[in-house]
C-alpha distance (Angstrom), angle and dihedral (degrees) to the residues before:
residue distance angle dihedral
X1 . . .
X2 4.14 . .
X3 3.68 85.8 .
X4 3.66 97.1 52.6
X5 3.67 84.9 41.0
X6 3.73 97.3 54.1
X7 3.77 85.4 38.0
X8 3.77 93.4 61.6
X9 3.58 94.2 45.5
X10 3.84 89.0 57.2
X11 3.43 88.0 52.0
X12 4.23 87.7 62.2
X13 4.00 82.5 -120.2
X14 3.96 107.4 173.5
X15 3.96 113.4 -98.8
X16 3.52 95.6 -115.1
X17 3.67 94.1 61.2
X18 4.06 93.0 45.6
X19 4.04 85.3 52.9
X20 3.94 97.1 43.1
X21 4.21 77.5 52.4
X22 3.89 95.7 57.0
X23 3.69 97.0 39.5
X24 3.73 97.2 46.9
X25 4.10 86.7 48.2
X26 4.11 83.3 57.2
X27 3.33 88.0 52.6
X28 3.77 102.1 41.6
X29 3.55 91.9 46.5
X30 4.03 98.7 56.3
X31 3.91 93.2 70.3
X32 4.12 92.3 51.9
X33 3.49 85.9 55.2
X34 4.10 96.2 84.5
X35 4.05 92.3 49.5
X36 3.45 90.2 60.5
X37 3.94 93.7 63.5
X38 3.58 85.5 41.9
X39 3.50 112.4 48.8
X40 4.17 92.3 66.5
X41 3.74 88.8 47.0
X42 3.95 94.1 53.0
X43 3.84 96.8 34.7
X44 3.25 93.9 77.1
X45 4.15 99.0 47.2
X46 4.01 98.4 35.7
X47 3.32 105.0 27.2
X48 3.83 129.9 -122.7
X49 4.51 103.3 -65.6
X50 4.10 86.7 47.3
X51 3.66 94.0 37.0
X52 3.97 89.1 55.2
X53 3.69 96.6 44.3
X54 3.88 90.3 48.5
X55 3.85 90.0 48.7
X56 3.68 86.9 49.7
X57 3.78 96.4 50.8
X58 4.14 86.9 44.0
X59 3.90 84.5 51.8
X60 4.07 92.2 43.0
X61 4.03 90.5 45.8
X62 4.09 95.1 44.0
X63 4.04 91.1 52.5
X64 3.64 87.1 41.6
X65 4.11 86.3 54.4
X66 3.49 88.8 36.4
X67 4.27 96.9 57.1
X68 4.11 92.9 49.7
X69 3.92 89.8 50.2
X70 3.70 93.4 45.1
X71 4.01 93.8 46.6
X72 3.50 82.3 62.9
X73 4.12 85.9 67.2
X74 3.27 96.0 38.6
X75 3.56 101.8 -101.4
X76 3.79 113.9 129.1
X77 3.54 116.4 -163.2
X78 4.34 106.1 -176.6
């Protein structure tokens, strides 16, 4: 994310769209969060194909859960 941050500055992008950048990454980034305590647990029992698909589903269904609550801020993230 710093790279692409410094990357877009170089590139004379406009502040606002550097900002948007780093706040949706905060954003983005929250919902991942769970799969990483996950994936170790299920690795072991599912084996790694099922273990990614089921962290990507947990990651799919946490932003999902994560975009209602935050629409009731205010904060649209699609």
């Amino acid at each position: 994310t710093i790279m692409a941050l410094v990357w877009m500055y170089l590139e004379k992008q406009p502040d606002e769209k550097i900002a948007n950048h780093a706040w949706f990454t905060f954003w983005y980034v929250l919902p991942t969060l769970p799969m990483f305590v996950a994936f170790p647990f299920l690795l072991p029992r599912l084996g790694f194909a099922l273990t990614l698909l089921a962290s990507a589903l947990l990651s799919l269904a946490c932003f999902a859960l994560l975009s209602v609550a935050l629409r009731h801020f205010g904060i649209d993230l699609l």
